[in-house]
Structure formats: C-alpha cells, structure tokens
N, C-alpha and C positions, 0 to 999 in steps of 0.2 A: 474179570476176564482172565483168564490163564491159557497159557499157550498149551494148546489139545494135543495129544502124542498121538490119538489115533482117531480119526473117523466114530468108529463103536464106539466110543466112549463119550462121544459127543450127543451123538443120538441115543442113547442109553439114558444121559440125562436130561433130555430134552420137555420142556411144558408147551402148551397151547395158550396163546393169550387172545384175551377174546377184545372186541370191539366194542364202543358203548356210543349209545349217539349225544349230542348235547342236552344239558337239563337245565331245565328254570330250579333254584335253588331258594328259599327266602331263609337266612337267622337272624334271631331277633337276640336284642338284650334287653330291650321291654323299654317300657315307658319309663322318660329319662336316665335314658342309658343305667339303667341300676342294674346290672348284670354283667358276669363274662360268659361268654359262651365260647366253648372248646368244640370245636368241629371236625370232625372226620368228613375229607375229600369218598373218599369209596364208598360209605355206607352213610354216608348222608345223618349223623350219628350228632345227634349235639347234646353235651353238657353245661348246665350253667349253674353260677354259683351266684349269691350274693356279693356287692362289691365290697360289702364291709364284712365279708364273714372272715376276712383276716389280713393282717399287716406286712410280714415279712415273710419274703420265700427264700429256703435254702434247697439249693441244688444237688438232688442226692445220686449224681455221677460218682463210680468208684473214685475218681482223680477229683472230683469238683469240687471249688468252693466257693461258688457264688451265692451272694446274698443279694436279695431284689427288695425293693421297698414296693410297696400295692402303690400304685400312681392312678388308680382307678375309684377312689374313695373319695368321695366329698364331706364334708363339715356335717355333724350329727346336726346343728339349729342353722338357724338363720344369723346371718350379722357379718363380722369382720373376721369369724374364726377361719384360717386357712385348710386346706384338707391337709393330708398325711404331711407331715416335712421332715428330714434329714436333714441335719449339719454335721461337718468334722468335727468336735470337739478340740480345744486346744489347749488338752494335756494329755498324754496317755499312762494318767496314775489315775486309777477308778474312783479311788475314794475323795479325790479335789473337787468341789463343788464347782457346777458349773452356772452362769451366769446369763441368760439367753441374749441381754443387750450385745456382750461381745462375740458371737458368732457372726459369720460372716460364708462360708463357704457351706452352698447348699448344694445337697447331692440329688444327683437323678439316674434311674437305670440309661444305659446309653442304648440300647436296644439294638445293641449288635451280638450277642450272644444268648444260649441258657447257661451258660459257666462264669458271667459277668455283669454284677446286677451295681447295683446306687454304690454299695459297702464296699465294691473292689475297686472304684474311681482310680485310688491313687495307685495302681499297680503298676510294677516299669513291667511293660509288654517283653521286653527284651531279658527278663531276668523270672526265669522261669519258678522262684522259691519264692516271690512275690505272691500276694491273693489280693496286697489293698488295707483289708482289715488286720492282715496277720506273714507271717514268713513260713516256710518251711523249713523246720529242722531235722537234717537227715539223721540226725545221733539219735531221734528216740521216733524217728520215720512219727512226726508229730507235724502240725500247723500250729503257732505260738502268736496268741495276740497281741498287737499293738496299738492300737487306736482305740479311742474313746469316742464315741458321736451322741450325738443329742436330737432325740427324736419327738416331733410335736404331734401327740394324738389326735383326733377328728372333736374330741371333746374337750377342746384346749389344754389337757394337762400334758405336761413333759416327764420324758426319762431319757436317765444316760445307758449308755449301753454299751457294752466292750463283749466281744466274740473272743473267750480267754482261749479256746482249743479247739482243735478237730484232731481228733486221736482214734484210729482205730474205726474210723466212719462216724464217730459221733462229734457233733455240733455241740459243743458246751455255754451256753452265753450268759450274762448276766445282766442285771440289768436295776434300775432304781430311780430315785426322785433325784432331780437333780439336787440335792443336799444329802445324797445320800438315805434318806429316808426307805424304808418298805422295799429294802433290796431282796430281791430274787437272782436265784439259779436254775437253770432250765437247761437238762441234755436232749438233744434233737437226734437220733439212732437213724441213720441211713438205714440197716438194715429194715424199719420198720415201714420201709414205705417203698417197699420194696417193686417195681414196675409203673410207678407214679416218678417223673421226671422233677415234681419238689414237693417239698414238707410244706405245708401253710401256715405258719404260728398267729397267733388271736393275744395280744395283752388284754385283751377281756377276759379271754377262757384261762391265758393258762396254757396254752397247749396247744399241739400241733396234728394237723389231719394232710392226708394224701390230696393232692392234686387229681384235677379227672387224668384219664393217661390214656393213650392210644387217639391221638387228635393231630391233625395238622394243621391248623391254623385258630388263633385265636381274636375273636373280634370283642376287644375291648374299649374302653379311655384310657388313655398314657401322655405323657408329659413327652411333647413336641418342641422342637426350636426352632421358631420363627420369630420373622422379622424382617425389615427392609435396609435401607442404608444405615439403619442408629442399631445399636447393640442390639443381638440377639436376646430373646427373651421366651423362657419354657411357658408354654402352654399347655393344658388340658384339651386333648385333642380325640375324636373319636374314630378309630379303623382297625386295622388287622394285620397284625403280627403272625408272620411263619413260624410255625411248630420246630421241636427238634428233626435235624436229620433234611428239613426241606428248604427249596435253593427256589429263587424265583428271579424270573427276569423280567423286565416291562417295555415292552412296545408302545411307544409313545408317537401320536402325529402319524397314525396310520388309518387303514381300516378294520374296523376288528374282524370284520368277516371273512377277511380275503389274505390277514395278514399270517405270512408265511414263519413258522415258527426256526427252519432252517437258517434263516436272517440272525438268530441272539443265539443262537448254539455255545456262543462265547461269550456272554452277558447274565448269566448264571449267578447269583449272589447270595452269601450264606446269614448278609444282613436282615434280619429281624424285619424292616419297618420297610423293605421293598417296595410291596402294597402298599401297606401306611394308611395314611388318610388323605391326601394329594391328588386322589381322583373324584374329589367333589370338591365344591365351595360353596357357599351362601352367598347370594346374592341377595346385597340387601336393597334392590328396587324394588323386587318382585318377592321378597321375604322369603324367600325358599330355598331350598336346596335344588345344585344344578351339580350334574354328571358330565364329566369329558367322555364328550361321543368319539375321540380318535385314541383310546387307551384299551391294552390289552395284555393281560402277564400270562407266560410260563410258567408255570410250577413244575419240578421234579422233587417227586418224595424220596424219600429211604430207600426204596423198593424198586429205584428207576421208574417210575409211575410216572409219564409225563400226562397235565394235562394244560387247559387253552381256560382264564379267566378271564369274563368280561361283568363289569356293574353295569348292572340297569337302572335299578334303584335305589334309594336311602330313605327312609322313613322319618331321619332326624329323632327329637326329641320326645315326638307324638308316641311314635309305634316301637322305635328303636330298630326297625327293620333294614338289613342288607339285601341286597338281591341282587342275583349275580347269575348271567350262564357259563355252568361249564362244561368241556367238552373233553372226554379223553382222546389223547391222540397215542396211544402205547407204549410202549415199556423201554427203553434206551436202554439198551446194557452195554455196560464200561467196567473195566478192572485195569487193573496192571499184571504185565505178562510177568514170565519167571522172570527171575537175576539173568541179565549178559542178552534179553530181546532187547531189536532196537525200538520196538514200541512200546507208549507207555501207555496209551489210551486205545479202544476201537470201541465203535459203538454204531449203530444204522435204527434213525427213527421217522415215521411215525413206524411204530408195528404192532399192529399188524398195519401194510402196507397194501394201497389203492392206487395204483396208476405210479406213484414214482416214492423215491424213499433217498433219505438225504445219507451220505455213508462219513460217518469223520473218523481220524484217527490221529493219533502223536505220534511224530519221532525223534527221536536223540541225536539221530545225522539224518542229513538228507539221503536220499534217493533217484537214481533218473529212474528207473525202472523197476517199480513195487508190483511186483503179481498179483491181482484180485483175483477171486475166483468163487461160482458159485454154484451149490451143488445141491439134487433134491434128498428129498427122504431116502432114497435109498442108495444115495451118494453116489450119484452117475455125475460130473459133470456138464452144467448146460448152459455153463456161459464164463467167458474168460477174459481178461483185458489187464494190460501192464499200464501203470498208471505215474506218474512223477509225485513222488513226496518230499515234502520241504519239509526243514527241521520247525519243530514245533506244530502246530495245530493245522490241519488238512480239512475237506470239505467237499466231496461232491457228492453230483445227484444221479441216482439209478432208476431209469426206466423200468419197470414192471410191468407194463401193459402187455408184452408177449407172452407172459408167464402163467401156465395155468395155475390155479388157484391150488395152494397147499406150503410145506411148510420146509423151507429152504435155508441151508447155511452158506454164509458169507464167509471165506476164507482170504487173510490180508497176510503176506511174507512166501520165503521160499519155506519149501518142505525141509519139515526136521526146526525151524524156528517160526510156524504160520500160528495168527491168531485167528479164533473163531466167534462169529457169533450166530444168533437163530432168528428165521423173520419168517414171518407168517404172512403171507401175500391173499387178499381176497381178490 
C-alpha cells in the first residue's frame, strides 16, 4: 500500500476481485505415503514426485543458502537400515576420515523456513555472514565452507560432504566415502533453475533437477519433535508444510463453520509446519485415524489471497489421501506507506465484502482522532467517521449492509498523508 496523491490514480489502477464459494479438495501422496505433492490453493494444480527421486535441496533465492536434507525417504529394504541421516562431522578438514561410531549430532530441517534447511542448524541467527555450513566473505562477495557432515544413504552406505562455496549463485560441494574413497565434485548453478524455489540433487544420478514451482503448500512426511515429559524425540510424521511467501494461522477449540477469521488477523505465522500434522491422531482403539472437528487455519498467500482451511479427511497409509475444505474469503491488501506516514500497515478483509468487513491498520503514534472515509467508483463521498487509533495494531468492523453493490475505496489519515485501499462489496 502507498500513500495515493490523488483519487485518479487510484482508480486508474484499480482490479475486480471476484468471489469463490467453498470446495471439497482431495491430494493424495499415494499409497504409503510414497509421494510429495506440491499443491496450488487457486488452481487446484498438484505435482508429485517420488520420495526417493532425490536427497538434498538447495535453495536457489538470489541471497539463499539453505541446504534441506529429503526427511521424506525411507530405507530402500527391509531390516534395521534407518532412512536418510545427517550428522555434523567433527573435523572441518575433508580429507580426515570419518568414523560413524563417533558421531553424535544428528541434524534435521527445522521447518521454519525455505532459506534454512538440516546443513544451516548451526547458524548464529544474529550474525548475518553465518549460513551453518559456511560464512560469508565480503572480499570476494563469496560463501566459504566450513563444516564437514556425514550423510547415511537409504542403502546403508555413507559419505562425507563439505559445501566448499557458493560463488557467484553456484553451489560447489563435494563429497566421498568416508575414507575418502570415490570423491566427487558437483556445481549446483542457481541460474539453472531458474523459477523453481530449489535444485534437487540425487547421489544416485549425479545430478540436480528443478523443484515443481508455483505451489503453496506442500503435503509431505518430515521429521517432527514429539514427545511427553522424557526427552524430545524426531519422528517421521505425515502433513503439510506452507509454500514460499505463505503465512497461516490456526484456529483451535472453535467452530469451523462459524469461526470468525477477524479473530487471528494477528496470529499470521511465516513458520512452515503451522498446519503440520496435529490435526489428526491415530487412535489405537479403534485403529484409525481421527480428525479435530474444532480446528480451522487461515492461509494468506503472496498475493494477499486470503483463504479459510478445514480437514475432513485423511486416508492414512491405505489411499494417502488429504481432504480438506476450502473457502476463499479475498484478497487483504497491506503495504507500507511512503517515508514520514504515521502508518505502517492498512488493510480491510474479507473482499469482496457481504454484510460487514473487518478494517485493521498500524501506527507509529497514537491518535484520538483518525479520519476514515469512504468513497464510490466515481469518488463521491458516502460515508465518513473519525475513529481512535492506538499505537500499534488497530481492528474494526464495517457495516456494508447499506451499501449498494459495487466497488468502493477506504480512505485512512488526513488529506495530503491518507492511505487507501479498494473493496468490492456484493
């Protein structure tokens, strides 16, 4: 959002956003979860891949350097072999043989980011030249590795593996038998994967292929931390991780049908595993999978897309089936105004708007007296009211039920520093 200098120019750049009713949804990952499937909210769009058709992901953000271990891969046989595993290795000289009795530190993606996967674990968050695997050095504008780790394949053999650079957008790693044997070098080229959020690398193949791209949410298996009053302990856990760029909130201990989205407006989170898997459990009386009938998230895309999830069903192990309704409720649009406005945020949703619409906004100081104001298409004023803002995050609700049907702007501040935004009332 940016502060409007004139009326025309607001309607000038003005869209229509349309309405959608609720839809039964089903993705599958197939029988025994052997699948990811990358899902598109809008177009209902799913890609899936094998879970074993690759090991490590790097993240090909201009700035990124996260490395992911595949936490979705089980043991190629049967027996005692574990799936995928990471440790820190403890030397960071490549060519010291490593020893697997003395490992001790096993890593896992934390699944709070696409920029922070298994291999950045040990970054100091507060030291922005950190990656985990390697530092930034500004002299040759390079990423310089450090760490050595030790990775146990699905077919019990091991290799050590040090991420020597990222230079220039390229991934350089290496990699070998723990004794050093059958070393490889492998450069991973951001450029070439280019509109795909990671590169996929295969130590079978050799080589790295594009991620599906364009998906908001991914329903996978991922290593969970659970447990009761005795030490935490990762599991193999199966649900649904937010795409880049999407925030979700959850509504717990309500109804889902009735429950009011204006309620979590500030409960928005950029973590990965919001969803998760925590809206179902096995019950083993009755051997099956049981749904929380008082559960309900928010999603906001990239795109201010807001919509309204609820699960229905789970299929488990049989079908691998998710099933879920969802609802759009419209588009929340939020920016920040120019330098020297006192607001930082304005936004009014659901919109398009039916009977009433919730209006929030930030500010830097308070206010007794903030002018709303709102106007039609062809920018008459038809409704007006001074309102009390408090510093930080604000929250009411607008009647619409007077309003005939068409497409209206909300204007927040005095004239000469007002923000605006556009709402389509049916």
């Amino acid at each position: 959002m940016k502060t409007i200098p004139t009326l025309f120019f607001l309607l000038a750049i003005a869209g229509v956003t349309s309405l959608r009713a609720q839809e039964e949804v089903t993705v599958s990952v197939g029988n025994n979860y052997s699948n990811q499937a990358y899902y598109n909210i809008d177009t209902d769009a799913v890609t899936t891949l094998d879970n074993e058709s690759w090991d490590l992901a790097f993240s090909t953000g201009p700035t990124d350097g996260g490395i992911f271990l595949n936490e979705a891969t089980k043991a190629v046989f049967s027996g005692t072999i574990p799936d995928l595993k990471l440790w820190l290795g403890l030397t960071t000289d490549f060519s010291d043989p490593i020893d697997p009795g003395t490992l001790t530190d096993s890593l896992f993606n934390e699944e709070e980011d696409w920029q922070n996967g298994a291999f950045n674990s040990f970054k100091d968050d507060l030291d922005p030249s950190d990656f985990g695997w390697g530092f930034y050095d500004s002299g040759d504008n390079s990423v310089v590795g450090i760490r050595v780790f030790a990775l146990k394949l699905r077919n019990g053999n091991w290799k050590k593996i040090k991420v020597e650079s990222m230079i220039g957008g390229v991934y350089t790693m290496k990699y070998a038998d723990l004794n050093g044997n059958n070393e490889t070098t492998v450069a991973i080229d951001k450029a070439d994967f280019a509109g795909s959020p990671m590169a996929y690398f295969s130590f079978e193949t050799g080589t790295a292929v594009a991620s599906p791209s364009d998906w908001n949410f991914l329903f996978t298996r991922y290593l969970d931390e659970l447990g009761g009053a005795g030490t935490p302990i990762q599991y193999q856990v199966t649900g649904v991780l937010s795409g880049p760029g999407v925030e979700v909130a959850e509504a717990r201990y309500i109804d889902p049908s009735t429950v009011d989205y204006e309620d979590y407006i500030d409960s928005f989170d950029t973590h990965l595993d919001v969803i998760g898997q925590d809206w179902k459990y096995f019950n083993l009386t009755t051997f099956s999978w049981v749904l929380e009938s008082d559960l309900a998230f928010f999603a906001k895309m990239a795109n201010n897309d807001l919509w309204k999830l609820v699960f229905t069903g789970f299929g488990g192990s049989t079908t691998g089936n998710f099933i879920f309704e969802k609802t759009y409720l419209g588009q929340l649009t939020t920016g920040l105004s120019e330098a020297g406005s006192n607001f930082s945020d304005f936004g009014v949703f659901p919109n398009p708007a039916s009977g009433e619409c919730t209006l929030s906004f930030s500010l830097v100081e308070a206010r007794e007296n903030v002018p709303l104001r709102m106007v039609n298409g062809l920018g008459q004023e038809v409704w007006r009211s001074d309102v009390v803002g408090h510093s930080g995050l604000n929250t009411l609700t607008l009647n619409t039920r007077n309003f005939p049907v068409g497409i209206y702007y909300v204007l927040i501040g005095e004239p000469g520093n007002a923000v605006a935004v556009k709402i389509s009332i049916l």
